[in-house]
C-alpha positions in Angstrom: -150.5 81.3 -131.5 -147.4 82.4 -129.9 -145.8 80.4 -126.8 -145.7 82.8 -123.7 -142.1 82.4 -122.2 -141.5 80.5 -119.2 -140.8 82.2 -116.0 -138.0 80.5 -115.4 -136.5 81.7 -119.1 -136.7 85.1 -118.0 -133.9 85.5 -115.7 -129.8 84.8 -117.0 -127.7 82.0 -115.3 -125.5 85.0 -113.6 -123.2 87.1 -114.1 -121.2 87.3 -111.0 -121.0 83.2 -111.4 -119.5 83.4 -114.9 -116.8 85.5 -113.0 -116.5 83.4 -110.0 -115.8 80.4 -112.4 -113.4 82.7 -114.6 -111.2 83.1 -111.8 -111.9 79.6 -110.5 -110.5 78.4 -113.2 -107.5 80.4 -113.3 -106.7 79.8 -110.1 -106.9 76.1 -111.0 -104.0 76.8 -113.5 -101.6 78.0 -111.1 -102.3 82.0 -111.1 -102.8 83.9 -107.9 -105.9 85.9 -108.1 -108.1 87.7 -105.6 -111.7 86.9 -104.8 -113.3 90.2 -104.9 -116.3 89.3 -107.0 -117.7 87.2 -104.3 -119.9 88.3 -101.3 -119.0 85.1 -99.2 -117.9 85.9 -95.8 -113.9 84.8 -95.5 -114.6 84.3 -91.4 -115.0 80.6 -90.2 -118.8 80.4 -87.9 -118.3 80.9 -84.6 -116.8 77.9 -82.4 -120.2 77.7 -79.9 -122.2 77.3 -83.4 -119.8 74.8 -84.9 -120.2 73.0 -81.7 -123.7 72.4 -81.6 -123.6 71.9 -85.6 -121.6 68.4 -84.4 -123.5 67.7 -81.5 -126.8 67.9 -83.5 -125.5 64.9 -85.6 -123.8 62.9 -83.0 -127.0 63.5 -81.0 -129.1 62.2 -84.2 -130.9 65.3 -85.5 -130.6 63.9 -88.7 -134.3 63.6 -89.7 -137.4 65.1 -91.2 -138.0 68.3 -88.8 -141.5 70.4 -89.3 -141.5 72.1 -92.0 -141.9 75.7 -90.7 -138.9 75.0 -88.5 -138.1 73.2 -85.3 -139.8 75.0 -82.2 -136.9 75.9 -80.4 -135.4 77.7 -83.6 -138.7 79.5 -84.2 -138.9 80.7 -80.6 -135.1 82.1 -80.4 -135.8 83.7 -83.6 -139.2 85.2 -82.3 -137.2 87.0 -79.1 -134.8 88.5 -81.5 -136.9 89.8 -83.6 -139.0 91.3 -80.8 -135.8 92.0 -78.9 -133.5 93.2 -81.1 -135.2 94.6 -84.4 -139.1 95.4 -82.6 -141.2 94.1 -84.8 -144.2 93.6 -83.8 -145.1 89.8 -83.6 -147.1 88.3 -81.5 -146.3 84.6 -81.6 -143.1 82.7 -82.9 -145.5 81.1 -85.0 -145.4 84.1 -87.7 -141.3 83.1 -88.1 -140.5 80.7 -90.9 -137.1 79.0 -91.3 -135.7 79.2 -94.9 -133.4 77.7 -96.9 -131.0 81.1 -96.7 -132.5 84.1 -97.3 -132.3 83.6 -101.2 -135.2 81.0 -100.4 -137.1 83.5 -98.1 -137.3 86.1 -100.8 -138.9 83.0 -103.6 -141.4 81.7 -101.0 -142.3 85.8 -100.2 -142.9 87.0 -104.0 -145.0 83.5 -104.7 -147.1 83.8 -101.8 -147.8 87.4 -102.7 -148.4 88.6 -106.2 -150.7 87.4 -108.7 -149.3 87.2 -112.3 -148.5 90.4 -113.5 -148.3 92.0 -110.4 -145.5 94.7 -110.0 -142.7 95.1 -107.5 -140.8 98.3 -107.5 -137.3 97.8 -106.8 -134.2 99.6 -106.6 -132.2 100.0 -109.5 -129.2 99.0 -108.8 -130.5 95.6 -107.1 -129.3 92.7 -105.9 -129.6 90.4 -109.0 -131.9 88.3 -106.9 -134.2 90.1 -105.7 -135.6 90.9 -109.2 -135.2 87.1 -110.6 -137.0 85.7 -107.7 -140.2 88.5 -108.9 -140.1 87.0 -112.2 -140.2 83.7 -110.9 -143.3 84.6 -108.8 -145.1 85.4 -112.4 -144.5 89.4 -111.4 -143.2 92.1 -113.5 -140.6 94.0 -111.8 -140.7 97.8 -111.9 -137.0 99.5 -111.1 -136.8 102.8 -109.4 -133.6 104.4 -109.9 -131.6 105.5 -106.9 -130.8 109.4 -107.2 -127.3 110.6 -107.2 -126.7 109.5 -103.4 -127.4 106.1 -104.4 -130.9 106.8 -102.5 -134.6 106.1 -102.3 -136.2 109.0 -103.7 -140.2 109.7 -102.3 -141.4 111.2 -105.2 -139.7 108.8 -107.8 -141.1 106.2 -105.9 -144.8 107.7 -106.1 -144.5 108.0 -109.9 -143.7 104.6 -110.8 -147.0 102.9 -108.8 -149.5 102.0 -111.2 -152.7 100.2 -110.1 -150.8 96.5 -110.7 -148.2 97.4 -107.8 -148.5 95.2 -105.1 -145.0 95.8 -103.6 -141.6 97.9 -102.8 -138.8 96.1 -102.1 -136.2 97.3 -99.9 -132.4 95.8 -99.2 -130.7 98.0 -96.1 -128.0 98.1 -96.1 -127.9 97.2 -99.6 -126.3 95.5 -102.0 -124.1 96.3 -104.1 -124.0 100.1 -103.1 -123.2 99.7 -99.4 -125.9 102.7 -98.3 -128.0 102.5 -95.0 -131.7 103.8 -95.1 -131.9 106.5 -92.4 -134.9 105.8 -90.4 -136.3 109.4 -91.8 -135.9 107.8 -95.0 -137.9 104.7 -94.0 -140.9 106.3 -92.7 -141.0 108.6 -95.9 -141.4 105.4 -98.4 -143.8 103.2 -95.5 -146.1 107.0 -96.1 -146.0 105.9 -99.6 -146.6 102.5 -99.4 -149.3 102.9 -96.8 -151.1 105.4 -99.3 -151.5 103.1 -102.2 -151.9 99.9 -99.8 -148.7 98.3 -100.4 -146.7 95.3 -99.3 -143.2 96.3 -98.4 -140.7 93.6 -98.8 -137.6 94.2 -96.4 -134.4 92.1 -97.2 -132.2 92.9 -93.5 -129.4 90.2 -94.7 -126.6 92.6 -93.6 -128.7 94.1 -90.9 -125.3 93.6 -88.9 -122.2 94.9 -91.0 -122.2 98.7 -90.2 -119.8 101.1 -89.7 -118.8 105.0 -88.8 -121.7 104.8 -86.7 -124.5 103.9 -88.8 -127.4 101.7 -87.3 -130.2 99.7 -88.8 -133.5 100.2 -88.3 -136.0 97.4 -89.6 -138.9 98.8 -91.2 -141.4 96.5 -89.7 -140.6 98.9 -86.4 -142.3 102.0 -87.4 -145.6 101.0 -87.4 -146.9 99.8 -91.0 -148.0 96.7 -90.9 -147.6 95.5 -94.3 -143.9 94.7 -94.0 -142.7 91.0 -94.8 -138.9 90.7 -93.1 -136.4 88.9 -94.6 -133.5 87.9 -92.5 -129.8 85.6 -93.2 -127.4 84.2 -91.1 -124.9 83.9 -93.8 -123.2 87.3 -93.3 -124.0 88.1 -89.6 -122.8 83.9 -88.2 -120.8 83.1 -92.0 -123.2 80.4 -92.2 -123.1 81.3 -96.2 -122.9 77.4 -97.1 -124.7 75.9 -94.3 -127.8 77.6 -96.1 -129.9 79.4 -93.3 -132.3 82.1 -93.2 -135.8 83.2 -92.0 -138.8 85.3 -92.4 -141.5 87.4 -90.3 -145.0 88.2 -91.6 -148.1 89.1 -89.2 -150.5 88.2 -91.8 -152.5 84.8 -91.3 -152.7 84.3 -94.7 -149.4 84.4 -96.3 -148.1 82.5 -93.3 -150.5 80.0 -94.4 -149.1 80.2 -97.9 -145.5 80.4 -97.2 -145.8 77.2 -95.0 -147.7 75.7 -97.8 -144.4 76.5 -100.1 -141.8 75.2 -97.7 -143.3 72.0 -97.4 -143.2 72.3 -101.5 -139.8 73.5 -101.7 -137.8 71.9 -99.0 -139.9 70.1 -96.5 -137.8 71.7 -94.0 -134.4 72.8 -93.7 -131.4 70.9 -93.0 -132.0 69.6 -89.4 -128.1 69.6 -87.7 -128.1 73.7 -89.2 -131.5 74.7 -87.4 -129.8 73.3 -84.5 -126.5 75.5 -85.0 -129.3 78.5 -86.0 -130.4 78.0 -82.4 -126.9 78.2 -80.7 -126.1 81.0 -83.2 -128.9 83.5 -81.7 -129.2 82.4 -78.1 -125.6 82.2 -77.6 -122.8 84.7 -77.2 -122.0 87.7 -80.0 -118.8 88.3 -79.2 -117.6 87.7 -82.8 -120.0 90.3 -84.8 -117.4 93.3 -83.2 -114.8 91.5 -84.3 -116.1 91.1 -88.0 -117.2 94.3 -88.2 -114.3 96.1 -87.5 -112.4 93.5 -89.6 -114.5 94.6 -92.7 -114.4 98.5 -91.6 -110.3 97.8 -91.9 -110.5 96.5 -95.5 -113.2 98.7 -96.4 -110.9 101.4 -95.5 -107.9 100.0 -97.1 -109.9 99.0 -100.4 -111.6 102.8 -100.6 -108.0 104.8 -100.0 -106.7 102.5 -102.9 -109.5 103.6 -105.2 -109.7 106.9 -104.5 -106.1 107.3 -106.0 -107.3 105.6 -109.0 -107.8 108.7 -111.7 -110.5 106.4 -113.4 -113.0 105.1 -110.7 -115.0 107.2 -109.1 -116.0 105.2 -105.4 -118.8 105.5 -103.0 -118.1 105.2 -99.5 -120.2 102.2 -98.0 -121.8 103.1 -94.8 -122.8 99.0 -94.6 -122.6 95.3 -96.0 -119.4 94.8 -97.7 -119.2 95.8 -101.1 -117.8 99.1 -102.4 -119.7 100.4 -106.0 -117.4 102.8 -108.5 -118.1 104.4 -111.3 -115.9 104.4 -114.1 -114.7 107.3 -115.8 -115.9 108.5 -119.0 -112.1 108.9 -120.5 -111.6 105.4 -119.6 -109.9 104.0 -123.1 -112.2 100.6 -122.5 -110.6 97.0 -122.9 -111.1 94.8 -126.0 -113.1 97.5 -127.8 -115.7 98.1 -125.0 -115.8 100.6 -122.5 -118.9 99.1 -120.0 -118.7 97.6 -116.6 -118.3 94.3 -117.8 -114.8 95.4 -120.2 -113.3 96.8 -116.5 -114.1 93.5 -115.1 -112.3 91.7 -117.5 -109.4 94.0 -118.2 -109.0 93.4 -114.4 -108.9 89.8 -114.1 -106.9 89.4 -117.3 -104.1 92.3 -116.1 -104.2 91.7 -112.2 -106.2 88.8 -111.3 -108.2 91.1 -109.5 -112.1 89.9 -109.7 -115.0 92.6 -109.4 -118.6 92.8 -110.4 -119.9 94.8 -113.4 -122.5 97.1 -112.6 -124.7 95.7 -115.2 -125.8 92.7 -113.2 -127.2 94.6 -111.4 -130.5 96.5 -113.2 -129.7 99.3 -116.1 -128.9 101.8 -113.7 -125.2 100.2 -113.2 -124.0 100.5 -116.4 -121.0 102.3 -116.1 -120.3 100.6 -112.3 -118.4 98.1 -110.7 -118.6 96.5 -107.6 -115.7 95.7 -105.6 -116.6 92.8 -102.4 -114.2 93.3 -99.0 -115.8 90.0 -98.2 -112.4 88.2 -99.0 -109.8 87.7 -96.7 -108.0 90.7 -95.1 -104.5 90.0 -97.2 -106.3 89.7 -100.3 -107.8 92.9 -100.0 -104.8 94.5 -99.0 -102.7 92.7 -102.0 -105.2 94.1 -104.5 -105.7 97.0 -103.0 -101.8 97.5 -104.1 -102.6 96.3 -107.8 -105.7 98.5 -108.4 -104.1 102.3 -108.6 -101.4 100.2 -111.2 -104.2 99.7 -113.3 -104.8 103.0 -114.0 -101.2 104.7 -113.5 
């Protein structure tokens, strides 16, 4: 009888983390090289949240907390999500603290789906957001984007099968940059609410807009089986201090998702719900700032590669990553000619790190993802080396 394979051998170490260490370790040797593989936020956390970070351990917060999250946490989270995105909760009691975001996602998909349950993602996808499917014991269904790197109603529609229990969406997402309109929202919640659907709503960069665009969480329109999934890592750069949190009406996954935190983490670093609390009570003076940071580099970074003959680049109307296709009379590098042969022919010519689109679900072959995450100068500095590569 043949051994099923393990969730947990379904899923690859990581691409973007081989590349991460590639350049790690060049740096190590002496080489300059520019961190554009990585979505980690170059800005320090603001000074009110570093604050109370220091306060919460001089003051002793250094214990077990409950494992849902510490009341006041819980409440400023429930005002903001009432406040700020409208969703429709009715007691802070239906807000879970997380372990980032990352962990949100894993305690959603296990508390959900059965095994062999679908989710129907978007293809390209965070890498994560399928893994954490497969980890759940669910199959993961991925729904191409069309040519506008968009959700598509009636694509969406053909690929639910009577084992789909959920659509996930990422806006704005990763790694294409594109906002769902709130037209384009409403069209896939009619879909989802036809078949019955869960609809799984990763808002991590619910913040980083630009030209105008705004976000609009689908928990807000009126369907009620949305699960939110929120960060502080890109909105606060709290990427290391590990933060994030979720928002579900229903009494029963609550139920399980508490169940799992205790499981998982029996709570979340106590000093960092602390910070959490100072970070959405206290002032937001620093989100303009960081925006129009990133719109700067995003700006520099796109006029760069659109004067490359042999990338093709999207304009991002969020988050800060900027997805290019590569040119079918590209030569290749090392006898290939995919996403991950432009990544290395970068790093090895310019030091300049990227993402091959392949990491990202079938649909990226032929892609590359460029992060404006990075500081400012190191944008700018490869944002001089890139047209070289393909002069």
């Amino acid at each position: 009888m043949k051994a099923e394979i393990h969730p947990v051998d379904r899923i690859q170490l990581g691409g973007i983390v081989t590349i991460r260490d590639a350049l790690l370790a060049q740096q190590r040797q002496g080489r300059k090289v520019y961190r554009l593989e990585s979505g980690d936020p170059s800005f320090s956390i603001p000074e009110h949240v570093a604050a109370a970070f220091v306060k919460a351990l001089r003051d002793g917060h250094t214990h077990y907390t409950p494992g849902a999250g510490i009341p006041e946490l819980r409440q400023a989270l429930y005002d903001k999500l009432v406040r700020k995105n409208r969703l429709p909760l009715t007691s802070p009691e239906q807000v879970l603290v997380t372990n980032g975001a990352m962990h949100g996602l894993y305690i959603v998909y296990r508390a959900l789906l059965d095994p062999g349950e679908q989710v129907i993602v978007p293809d390209p996808t965070w890498t994560e957001t399928a893994d954490n499917v497969v980890l759940a014991g669910g199959e993961v269904v991925r729904l191409p984007l069309n040519r506008d790197l968009r959700y598509d109603a009636a694509s969406l529609s053909a690929k639910i099968t009577s084992r789909t229990k959920a659509v996930a969406l990422n806006s704005p997402h990763n790694p294409t940059g594109t906002v769902m309109t709130q037209q384009e929202l409403h069209t896939t919640l009619e879909v989802a609410a036809k078949h019955g659907l869960w609809v799984i709503s990763d808002e991590a960069y619910e913040d980083i807009l630009f030209d105008g665009n705004t976000h609009v969480s689908p928990a807000s329109l009126g369907y009620e089986r949305v699960i939110s999934v929120y960060s502080f890592s890109k909105s606060y750069a709290m990427s290391g201090l590990r933060l994030g949190y979720v928002a579900c009406t229903d009494p029963l996954l609550v139920e399980r998702m508490t169940k799992l935190l205790r499981c998982t983490i029996n709570g979340v670093n106590a000093a960092t719900q602390y910070a959490g609390v100072a970070a959405i009570t206290g002032p937001q003076d620093h989100l303009a700032h960081m925006v129009a940071e990133y719109q700067q580099r995003r700006d520099c970074l796109w006029q760069a590669l659109v004067r490359c003959r042999l990338l093709h680049p999207f304009k991002p109307e969020g988050a800060f990553y900027l997805w290019a296709a590569i040119d079918e009379g590209w030569g290749g590098y090392q006898g290939q000619r995919d996403g991950w042969a432009m990544t290395r022919y970068l790093i090895d010519t310019f030091g300049v790190g990227s993402s091959p689109g392949e990491v990202f679900g079938p649909q990226g072959a032929g892609f590359i993802r460029f992060a404006f995450a990075c500081s400012s100068e190191q944008v700018a500095e490869a944002a001089q080396l890139l047209p070289q590569a393909f002069a």
